[in-house]
N, CA, C and O atoms as a Maestro MAE file, in Angstrom:
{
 s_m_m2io_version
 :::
 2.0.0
}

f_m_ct {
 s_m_title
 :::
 protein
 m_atom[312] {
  # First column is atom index #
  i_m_mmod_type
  r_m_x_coord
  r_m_y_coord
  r_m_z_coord
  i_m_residue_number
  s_m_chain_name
  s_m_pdb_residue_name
  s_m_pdb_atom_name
  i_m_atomic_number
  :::
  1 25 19.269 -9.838 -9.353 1 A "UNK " " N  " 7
  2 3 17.982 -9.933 -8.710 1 A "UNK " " CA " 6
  3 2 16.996 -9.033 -9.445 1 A "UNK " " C  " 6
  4 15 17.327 -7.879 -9.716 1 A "UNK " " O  " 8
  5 25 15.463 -9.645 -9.873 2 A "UNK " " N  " 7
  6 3 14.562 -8.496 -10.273 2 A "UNK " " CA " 6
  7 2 14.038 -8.183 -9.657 2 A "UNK " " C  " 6
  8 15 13.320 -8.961 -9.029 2 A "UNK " " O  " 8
  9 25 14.028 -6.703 -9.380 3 A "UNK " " N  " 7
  10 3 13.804 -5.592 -8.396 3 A "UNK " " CA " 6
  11 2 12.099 -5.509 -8.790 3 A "UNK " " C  " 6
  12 15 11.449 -4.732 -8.090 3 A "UNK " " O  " 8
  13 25 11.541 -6.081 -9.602 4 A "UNK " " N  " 7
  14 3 10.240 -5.926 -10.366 4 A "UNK " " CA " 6
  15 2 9.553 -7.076 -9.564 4 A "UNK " " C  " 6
  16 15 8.365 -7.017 -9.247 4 A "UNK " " O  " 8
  17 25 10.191 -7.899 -9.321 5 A "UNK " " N  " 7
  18 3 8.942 -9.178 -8.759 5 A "UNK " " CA " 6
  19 2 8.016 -8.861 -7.479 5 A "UNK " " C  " 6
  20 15 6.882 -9.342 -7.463 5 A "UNK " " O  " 8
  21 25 8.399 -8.180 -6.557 6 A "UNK " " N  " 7
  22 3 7.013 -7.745 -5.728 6 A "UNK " " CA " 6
  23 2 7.089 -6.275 -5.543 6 A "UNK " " C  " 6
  24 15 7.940 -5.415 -5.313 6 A "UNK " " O  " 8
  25 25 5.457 -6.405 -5.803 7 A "UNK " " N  " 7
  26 3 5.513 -4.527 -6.196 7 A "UNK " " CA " 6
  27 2 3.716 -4.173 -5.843 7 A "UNK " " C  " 6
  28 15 2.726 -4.819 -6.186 7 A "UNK " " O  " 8
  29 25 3.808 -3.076 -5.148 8 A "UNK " " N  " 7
  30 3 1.961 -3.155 -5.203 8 A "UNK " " CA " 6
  31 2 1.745 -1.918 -5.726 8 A "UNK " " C  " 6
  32 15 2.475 -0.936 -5.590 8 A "UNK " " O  " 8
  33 25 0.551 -2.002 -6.428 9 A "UNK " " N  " 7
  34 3 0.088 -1.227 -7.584 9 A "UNK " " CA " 6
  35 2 -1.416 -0.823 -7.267 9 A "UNK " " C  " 6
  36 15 -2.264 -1.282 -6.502 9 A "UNK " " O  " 8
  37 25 -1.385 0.488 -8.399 10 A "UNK " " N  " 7
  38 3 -3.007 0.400 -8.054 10 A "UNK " " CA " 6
  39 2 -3.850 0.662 -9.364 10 A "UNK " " C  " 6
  40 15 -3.070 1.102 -10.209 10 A "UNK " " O  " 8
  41 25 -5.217 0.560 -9.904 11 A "UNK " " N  " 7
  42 3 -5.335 0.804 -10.845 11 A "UNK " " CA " 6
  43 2 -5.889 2.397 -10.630 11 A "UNK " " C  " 6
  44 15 -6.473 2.879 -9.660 11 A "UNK " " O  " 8
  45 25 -5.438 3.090 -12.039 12 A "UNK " " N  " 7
  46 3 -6.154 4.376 -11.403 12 A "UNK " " CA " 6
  47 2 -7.237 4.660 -12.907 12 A "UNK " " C  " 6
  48 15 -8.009 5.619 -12.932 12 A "UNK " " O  " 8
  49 25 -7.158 3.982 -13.708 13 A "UNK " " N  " 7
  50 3 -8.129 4.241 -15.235 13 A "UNK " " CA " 6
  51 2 -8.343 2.909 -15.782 13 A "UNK " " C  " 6
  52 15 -7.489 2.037 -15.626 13 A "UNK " " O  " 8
  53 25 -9.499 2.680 -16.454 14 A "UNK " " N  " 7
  54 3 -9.533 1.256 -16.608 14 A "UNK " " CA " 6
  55 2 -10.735 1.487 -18.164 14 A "UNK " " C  " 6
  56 15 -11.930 1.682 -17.944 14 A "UNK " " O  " 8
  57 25 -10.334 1.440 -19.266 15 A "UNK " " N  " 7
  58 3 -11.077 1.686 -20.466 15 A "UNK " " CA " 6
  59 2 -10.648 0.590 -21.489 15 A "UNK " " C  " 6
  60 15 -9.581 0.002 -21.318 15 A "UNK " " O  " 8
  61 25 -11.483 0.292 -22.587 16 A "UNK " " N  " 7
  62 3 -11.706 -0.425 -23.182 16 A "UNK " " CA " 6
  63 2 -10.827 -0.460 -24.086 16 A "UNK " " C  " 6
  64 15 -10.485 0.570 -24.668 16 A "UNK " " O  " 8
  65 25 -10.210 -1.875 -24.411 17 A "UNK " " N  " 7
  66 3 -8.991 -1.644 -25.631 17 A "UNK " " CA " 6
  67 2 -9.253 -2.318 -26.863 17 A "UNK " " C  " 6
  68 15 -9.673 -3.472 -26.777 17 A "UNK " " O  " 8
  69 25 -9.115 -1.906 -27.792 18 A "UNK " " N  " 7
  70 3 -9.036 -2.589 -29.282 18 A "UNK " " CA " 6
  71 2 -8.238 -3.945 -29.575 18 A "UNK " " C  " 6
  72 15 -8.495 -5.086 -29.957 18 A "UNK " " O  " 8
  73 25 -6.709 -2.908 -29.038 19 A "UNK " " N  " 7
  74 3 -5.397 -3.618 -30.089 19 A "UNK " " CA " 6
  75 2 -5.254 -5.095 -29.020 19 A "UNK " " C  " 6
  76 15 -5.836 -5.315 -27.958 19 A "UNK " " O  " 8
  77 25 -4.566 -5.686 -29.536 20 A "UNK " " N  " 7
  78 3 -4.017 -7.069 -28.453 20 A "UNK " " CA " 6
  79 2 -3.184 -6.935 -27.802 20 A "UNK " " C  " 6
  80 15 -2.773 -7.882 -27.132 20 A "UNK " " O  " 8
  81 25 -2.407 -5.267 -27.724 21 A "UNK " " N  " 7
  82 3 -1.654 -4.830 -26.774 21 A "UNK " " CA " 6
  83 2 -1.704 -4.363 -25.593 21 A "UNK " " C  " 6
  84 15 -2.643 -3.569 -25.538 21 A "UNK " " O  " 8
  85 25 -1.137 -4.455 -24.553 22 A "UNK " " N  " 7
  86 3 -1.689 -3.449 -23.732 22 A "UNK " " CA " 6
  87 2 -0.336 -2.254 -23.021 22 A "UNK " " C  " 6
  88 15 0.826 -2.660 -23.014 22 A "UNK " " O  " 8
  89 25 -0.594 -1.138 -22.590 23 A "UNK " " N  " 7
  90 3 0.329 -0.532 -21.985 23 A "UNK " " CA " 6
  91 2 0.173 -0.100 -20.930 23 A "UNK " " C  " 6
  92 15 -0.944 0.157 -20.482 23 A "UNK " " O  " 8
  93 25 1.531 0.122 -20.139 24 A "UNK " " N  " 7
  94 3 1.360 0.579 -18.510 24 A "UNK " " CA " 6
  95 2 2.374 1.447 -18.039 24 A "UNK " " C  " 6
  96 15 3.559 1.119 -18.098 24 A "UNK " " O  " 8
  97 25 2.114 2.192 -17.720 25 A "UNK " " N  " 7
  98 3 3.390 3.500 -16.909 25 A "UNK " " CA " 6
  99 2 3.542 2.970 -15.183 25 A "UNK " " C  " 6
  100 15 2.803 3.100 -14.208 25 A "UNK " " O  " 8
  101 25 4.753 2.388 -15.376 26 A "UNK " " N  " 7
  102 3 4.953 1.957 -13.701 26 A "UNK " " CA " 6
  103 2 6.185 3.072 -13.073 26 A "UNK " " C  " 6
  104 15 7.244 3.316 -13.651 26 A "UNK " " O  " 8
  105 25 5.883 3.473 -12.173 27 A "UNK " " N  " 7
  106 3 6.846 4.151 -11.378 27 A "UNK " " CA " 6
  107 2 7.040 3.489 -10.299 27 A "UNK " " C  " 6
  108 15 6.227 3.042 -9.489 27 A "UNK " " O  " 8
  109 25 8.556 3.436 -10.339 28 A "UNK " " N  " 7
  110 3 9.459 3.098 -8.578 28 A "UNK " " CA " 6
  111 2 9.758 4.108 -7.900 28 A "UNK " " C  " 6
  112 15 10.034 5.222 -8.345 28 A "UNK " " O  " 8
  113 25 9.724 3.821 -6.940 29 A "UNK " " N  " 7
  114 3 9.925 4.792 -5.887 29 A "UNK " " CA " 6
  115 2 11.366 4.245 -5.268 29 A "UNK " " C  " 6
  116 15 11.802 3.106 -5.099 29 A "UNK " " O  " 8
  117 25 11.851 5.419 -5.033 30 A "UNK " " N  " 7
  118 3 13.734 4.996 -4.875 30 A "UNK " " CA " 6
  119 2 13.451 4.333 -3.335 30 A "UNK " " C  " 6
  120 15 12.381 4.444 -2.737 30 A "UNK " " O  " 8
  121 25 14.461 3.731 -2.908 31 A "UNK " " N  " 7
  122 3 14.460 3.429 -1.608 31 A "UNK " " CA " 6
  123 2 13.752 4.006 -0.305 31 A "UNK " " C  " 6
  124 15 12.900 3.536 0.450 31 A "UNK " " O  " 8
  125 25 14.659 5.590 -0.351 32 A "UNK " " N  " 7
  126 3 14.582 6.258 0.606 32 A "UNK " " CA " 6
  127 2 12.878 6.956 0.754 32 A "UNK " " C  " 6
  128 15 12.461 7.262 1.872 32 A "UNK " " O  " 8
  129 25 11.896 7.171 -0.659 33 A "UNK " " N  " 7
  130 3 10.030 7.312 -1.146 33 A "UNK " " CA " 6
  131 2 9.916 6.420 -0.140 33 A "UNK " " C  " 6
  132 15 9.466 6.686 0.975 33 A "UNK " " O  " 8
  133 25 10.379 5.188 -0.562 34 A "UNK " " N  " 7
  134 3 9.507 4.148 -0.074 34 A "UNK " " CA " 6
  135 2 9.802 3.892 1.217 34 A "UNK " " C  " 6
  136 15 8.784 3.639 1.862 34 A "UNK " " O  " 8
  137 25 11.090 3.850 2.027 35 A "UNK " " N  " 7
  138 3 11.041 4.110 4.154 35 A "UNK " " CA " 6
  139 2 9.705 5.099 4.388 35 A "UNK " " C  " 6
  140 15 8.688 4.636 4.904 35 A "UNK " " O  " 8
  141 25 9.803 6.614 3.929 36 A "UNK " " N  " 7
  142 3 9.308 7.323 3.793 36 A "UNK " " CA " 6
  143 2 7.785 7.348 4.122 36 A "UNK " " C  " 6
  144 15 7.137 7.994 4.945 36 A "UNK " " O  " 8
  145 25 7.481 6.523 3.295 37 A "UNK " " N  " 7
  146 3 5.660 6.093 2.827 37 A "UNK " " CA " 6
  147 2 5.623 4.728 3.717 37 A "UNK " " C  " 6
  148 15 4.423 4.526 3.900 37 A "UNK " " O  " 8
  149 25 6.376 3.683 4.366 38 A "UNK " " N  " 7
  150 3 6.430 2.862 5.056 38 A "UNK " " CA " 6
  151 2 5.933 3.607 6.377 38 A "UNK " " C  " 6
  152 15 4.807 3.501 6.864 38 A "UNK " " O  " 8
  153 25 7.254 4.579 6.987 39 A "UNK " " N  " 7
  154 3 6.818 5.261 8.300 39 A "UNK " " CA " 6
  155 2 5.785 5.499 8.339 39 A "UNK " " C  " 6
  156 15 4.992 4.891 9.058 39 A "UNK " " O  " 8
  157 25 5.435 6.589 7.474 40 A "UNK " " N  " 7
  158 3 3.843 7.648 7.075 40 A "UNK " " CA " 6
  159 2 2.551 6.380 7.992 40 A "UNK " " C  " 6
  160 15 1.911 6.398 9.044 40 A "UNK " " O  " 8
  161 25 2.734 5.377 6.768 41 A "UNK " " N  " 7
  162 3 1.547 4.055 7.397 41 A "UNK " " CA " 6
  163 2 1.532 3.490 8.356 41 A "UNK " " C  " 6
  164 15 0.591 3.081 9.035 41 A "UNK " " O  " 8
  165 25 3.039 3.403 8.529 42 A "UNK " " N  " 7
  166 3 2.874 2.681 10.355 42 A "UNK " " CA " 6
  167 2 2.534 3.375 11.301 42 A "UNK " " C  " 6
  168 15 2.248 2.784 12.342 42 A "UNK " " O  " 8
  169 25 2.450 4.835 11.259 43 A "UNK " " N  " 7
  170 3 2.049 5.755 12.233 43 A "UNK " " CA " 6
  171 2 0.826 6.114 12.371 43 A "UNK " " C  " 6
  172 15 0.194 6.586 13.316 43 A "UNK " " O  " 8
  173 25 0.532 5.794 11.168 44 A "UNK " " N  " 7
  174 3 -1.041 6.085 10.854 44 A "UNK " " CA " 6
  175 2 -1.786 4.776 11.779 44 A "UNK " " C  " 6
  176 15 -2.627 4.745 12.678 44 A "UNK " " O  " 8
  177 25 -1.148 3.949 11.182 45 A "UNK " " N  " 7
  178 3 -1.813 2.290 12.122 45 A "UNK " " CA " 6
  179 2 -1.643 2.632 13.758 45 A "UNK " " C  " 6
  180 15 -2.630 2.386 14.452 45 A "UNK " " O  " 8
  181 25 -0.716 3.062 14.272 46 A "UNK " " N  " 7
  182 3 -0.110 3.136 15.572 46 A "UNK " " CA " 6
  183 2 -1.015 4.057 15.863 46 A "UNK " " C  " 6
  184 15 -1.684 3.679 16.824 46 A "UNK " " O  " 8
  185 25 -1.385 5.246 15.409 47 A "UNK " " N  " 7
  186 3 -2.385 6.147 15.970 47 A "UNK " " CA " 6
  187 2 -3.954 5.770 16.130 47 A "UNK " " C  " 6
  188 15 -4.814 6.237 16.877 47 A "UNK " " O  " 8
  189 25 -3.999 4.794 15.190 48 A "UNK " " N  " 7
  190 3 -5.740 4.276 15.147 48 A "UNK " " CA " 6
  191 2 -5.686 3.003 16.520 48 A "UNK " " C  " 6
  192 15 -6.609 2.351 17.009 48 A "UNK " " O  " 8
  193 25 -4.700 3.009 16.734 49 A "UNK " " N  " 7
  194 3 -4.855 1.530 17.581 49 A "UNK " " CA " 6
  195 2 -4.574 2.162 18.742 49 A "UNK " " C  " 6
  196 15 -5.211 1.843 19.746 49 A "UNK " " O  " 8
  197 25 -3.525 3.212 18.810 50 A "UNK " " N  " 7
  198 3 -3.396 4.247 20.028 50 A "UNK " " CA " 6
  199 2 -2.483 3.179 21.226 50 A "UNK " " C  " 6
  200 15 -2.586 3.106 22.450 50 A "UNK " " O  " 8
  201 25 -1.830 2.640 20.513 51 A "UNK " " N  " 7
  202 3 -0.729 2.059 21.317 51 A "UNK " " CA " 6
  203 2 1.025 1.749 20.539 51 A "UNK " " C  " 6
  204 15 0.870 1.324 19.394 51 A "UNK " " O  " 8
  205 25 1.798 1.814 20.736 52 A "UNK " " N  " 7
  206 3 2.901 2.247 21.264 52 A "UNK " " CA " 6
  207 2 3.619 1.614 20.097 52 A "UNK " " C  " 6
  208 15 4.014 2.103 19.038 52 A "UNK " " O  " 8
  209 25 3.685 0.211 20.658 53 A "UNK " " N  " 7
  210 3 3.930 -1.077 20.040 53 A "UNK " " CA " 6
  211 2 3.006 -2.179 19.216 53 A "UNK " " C  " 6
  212 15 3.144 -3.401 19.282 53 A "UNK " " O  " 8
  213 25 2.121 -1.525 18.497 54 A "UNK " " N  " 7
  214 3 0.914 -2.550 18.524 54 A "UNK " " CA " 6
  215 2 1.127 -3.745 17.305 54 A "UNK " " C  " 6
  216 15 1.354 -3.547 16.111 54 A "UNK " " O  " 8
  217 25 0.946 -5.299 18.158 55 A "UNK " " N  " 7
  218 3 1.300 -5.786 16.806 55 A "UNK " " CA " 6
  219 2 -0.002 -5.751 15.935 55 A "UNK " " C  " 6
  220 15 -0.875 -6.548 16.278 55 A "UNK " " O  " 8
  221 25 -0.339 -4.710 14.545 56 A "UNK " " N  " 7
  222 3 -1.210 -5.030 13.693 56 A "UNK " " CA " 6
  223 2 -1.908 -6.290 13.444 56 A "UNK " " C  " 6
  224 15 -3.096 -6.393 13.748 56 A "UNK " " O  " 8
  225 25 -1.153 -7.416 12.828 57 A "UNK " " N  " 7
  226 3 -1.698 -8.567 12.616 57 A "UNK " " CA " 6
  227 2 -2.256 -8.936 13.445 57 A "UNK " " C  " 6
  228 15 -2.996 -9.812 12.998 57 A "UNK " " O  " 8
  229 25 -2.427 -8.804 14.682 58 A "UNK " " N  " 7
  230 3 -3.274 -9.647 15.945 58 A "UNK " " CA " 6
  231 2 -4.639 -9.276 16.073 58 A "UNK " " C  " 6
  232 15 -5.637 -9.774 16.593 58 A "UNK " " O  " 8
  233 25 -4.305 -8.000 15.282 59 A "UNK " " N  " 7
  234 3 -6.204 -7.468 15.735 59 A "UNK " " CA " 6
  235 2 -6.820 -7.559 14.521 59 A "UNK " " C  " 6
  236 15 -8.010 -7.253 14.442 59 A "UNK " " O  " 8
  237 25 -5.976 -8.074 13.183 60 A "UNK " " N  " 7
  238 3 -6.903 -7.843 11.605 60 A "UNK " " CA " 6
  239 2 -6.976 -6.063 11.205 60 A "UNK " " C  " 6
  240 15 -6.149 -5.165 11.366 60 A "UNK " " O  " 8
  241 25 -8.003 -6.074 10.776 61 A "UNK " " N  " 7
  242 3 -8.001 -4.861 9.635 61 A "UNK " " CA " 6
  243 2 -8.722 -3.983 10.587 61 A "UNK " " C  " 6
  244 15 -9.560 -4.456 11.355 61 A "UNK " " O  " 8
  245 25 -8.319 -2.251 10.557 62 A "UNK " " N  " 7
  246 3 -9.069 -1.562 11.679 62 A "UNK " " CA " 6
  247 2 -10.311 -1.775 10.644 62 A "UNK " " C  " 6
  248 15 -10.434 -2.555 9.699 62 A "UNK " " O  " 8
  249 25 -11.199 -0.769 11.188 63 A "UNK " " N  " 7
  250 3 -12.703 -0.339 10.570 63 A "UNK " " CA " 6
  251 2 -12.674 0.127 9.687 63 A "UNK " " C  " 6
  252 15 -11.737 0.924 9.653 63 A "UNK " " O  " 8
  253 25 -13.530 0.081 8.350 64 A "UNK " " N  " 7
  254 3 -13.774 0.600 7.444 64 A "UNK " " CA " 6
  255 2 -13.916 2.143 7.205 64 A "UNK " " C  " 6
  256 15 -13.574 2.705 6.165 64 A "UNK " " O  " 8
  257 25 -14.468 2.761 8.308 65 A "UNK " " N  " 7
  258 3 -14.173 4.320 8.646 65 A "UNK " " CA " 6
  259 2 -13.272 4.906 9.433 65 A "UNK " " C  " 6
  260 15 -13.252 6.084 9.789 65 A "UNK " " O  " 8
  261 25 -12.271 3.754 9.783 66 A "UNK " " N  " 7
  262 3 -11.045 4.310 11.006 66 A "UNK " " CA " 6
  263 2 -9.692 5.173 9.855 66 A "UNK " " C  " 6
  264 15 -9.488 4.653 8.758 66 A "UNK " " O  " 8
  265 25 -8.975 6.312 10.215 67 A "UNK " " N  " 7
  266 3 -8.245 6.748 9.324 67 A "UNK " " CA " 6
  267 2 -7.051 5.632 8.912 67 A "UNK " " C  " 6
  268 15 -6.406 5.914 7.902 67 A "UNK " " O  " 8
  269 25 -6.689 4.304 9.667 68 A "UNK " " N  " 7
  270 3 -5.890 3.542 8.897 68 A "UNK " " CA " 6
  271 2 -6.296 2.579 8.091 68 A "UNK " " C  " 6
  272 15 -5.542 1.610 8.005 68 A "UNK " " O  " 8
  273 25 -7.247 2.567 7.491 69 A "UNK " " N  " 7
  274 3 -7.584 1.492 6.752 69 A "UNK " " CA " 6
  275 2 -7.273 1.755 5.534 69 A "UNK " " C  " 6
  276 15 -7.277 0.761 4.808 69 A "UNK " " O  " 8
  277 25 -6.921 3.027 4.894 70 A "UNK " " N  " 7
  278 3 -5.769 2.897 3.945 70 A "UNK " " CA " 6
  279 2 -4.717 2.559 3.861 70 A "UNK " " C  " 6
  280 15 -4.059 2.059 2.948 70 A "UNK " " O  " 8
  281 25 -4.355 3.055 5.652 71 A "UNK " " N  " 7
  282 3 -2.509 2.146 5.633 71 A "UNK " " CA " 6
  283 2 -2.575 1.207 5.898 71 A "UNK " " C  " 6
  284 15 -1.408 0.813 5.890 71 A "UNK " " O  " 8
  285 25 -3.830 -0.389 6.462 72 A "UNK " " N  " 7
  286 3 -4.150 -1.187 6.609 72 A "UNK " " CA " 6
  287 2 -3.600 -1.848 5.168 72 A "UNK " " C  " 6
  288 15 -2.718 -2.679 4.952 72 A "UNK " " O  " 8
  289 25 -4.551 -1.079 4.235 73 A "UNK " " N  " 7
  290 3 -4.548 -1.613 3.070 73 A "UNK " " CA " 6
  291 2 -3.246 -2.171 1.899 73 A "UNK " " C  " 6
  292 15 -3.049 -3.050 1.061 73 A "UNK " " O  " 8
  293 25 -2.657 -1.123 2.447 74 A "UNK " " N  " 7
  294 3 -1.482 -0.700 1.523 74 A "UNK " " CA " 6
  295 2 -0.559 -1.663 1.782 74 A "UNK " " C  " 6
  296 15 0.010 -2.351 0.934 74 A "UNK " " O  " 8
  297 25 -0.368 -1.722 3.341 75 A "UNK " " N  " 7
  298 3 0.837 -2.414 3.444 75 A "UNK " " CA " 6
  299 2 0.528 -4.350 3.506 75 A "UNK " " C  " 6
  300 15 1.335 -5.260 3.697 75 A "UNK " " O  " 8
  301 25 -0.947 -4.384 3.258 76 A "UNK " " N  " 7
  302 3 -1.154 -5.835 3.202 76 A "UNK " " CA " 6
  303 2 -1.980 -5.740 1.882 76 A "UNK " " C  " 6
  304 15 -2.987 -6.448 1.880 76 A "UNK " " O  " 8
  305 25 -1.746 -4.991 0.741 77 A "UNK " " N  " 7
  306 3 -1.831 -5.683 -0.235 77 A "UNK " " CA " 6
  307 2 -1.209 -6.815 -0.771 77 A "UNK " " C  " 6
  308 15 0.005 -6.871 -0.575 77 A "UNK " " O  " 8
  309 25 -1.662 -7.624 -1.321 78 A "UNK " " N  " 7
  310 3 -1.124 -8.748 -2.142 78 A "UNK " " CA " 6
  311 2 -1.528 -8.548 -3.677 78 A "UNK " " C  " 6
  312 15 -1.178 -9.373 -4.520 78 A "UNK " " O  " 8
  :::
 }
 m_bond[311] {
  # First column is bond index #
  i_m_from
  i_m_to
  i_m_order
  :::
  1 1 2 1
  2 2 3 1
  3 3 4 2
  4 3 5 1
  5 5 6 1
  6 6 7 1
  7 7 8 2
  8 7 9 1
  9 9 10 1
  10 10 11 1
  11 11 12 2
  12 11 13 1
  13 13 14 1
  14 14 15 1
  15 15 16 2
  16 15 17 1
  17 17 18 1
  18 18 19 1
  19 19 20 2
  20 19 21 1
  21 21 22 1
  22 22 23 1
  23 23 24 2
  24 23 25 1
  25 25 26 1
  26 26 27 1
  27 27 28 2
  28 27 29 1
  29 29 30 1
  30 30 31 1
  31 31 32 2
  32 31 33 1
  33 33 34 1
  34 34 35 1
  35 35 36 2
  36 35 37 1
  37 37 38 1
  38 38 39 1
  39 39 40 2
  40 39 41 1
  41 41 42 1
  42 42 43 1
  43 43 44 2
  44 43 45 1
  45 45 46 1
  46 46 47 1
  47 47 48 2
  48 47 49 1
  49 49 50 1
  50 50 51 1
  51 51 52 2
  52 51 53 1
  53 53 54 1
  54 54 55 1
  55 55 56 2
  56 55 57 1
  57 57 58 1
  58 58 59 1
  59 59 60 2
  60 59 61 1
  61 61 62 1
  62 62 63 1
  63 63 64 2
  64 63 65 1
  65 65 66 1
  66 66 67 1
  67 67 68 2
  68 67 69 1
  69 69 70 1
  70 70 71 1
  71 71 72 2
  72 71 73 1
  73 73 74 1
  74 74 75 1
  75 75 76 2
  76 75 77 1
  77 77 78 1
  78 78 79 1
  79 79 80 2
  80 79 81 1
  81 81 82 1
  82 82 83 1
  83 83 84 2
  84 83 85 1
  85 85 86 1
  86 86 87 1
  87 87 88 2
  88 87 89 1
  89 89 90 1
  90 90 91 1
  91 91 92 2
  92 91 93 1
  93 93 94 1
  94 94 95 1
  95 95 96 2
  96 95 97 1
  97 97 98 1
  98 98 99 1
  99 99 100 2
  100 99 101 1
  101 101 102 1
  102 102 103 1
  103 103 104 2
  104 103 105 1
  105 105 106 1
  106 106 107 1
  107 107 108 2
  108 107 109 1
  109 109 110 1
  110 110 111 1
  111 111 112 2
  112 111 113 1
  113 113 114 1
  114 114 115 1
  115 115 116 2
  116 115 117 1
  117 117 118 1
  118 118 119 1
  119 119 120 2
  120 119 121 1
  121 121 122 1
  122 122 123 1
  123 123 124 2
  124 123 125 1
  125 125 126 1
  126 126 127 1
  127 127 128 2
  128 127 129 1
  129 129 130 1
  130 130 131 1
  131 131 132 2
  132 131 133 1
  133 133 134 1
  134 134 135 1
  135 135 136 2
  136 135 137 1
  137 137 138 1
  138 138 139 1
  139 139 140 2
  140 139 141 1
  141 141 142 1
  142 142 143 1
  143 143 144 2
  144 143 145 1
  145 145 146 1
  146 146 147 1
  147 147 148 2
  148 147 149 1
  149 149 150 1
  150 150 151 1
  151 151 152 2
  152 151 153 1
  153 153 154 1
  154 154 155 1
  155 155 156 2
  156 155 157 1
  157 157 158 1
  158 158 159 1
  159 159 160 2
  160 159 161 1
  161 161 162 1
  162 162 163 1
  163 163 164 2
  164 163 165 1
  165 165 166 1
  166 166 167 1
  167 167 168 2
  168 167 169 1
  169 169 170 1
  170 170 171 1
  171 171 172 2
  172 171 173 1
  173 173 174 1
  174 174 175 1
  175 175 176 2
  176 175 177 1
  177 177 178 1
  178 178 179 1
  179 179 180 2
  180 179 181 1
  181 181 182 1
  182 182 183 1
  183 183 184 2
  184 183 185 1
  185 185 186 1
  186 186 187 1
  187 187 188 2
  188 187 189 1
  189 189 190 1
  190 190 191 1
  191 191 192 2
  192 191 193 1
  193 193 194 1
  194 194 195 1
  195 195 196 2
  196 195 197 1
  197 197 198 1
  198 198 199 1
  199 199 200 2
  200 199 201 1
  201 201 202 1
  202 202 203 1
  203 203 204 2
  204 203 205 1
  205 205 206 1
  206 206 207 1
  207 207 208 2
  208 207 209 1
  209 209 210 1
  210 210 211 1
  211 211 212 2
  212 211 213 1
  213 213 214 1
  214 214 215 1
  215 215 216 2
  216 215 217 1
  217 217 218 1
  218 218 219 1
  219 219 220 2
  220 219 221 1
  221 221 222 1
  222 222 223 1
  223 223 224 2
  224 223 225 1
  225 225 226 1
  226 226 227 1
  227 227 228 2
  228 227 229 1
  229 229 230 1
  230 230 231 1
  231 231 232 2
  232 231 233 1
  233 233 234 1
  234 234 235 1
  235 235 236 2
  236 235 237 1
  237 237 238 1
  238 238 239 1
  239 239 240 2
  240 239 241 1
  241 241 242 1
  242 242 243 1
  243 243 244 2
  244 243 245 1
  245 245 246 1
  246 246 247 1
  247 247 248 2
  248 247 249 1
  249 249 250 1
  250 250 251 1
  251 251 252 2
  252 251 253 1
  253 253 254 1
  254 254 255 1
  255 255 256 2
  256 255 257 1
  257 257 258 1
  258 258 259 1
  259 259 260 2
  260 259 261 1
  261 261 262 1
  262 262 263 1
  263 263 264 2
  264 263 265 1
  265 265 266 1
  266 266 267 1
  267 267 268 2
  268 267 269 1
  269 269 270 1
  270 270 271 1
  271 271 272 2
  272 271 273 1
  273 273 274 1
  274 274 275 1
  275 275 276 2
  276 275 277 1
  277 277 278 1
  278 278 279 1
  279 279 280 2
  280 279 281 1
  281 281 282 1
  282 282 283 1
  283 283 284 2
  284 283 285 1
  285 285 286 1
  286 286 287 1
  287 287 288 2
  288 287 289 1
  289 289 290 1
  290 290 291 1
  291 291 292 2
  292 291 293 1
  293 293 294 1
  294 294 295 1
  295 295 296 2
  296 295 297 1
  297 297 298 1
  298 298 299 1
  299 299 300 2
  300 299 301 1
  301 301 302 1
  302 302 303 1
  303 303 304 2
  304 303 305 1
  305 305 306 1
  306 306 307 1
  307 307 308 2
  308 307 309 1
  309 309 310 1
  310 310 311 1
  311 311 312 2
  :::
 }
}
């Protein structure tokens, strides 16, 4: 199985290239990073919505100034 086919990324530098090559430094995060950073966001979501059980998808994306709209983000990147 390739462990590479879904993966979300972000850009963090973006400059102009010459060659017809391009290069990229990808880091994985072992299993246990990534539960880790899973919890972190769902709690973050659970606290902006201030309920218990909340199913996310039903309400869409919090607010643009609410503190989960980074963990909004993250975990529904495509």
């Amino acid at each position: 199985m390739d462990t590479a086919l879904a993966c979300t990324s972000v850009v963090t530098e973006i400059s102009y290239n010459e060659k017809d090559t391009y290069e990229a430094d990808v880091h994985f995060l072992a299993e246990v990073e990534w539960r880790k950073e899973v919890l972190v966001l769902l709690k973050d979501l659970q606290e902006d919505f201030d309920e218990k059980d909340c199913p996310w998808s039903d309400f869409g994306p919090p607010s643009a100034d609410a503190p989960a709209s980074i963990a909004w983000a993250k975990i529904y990147a495509t």
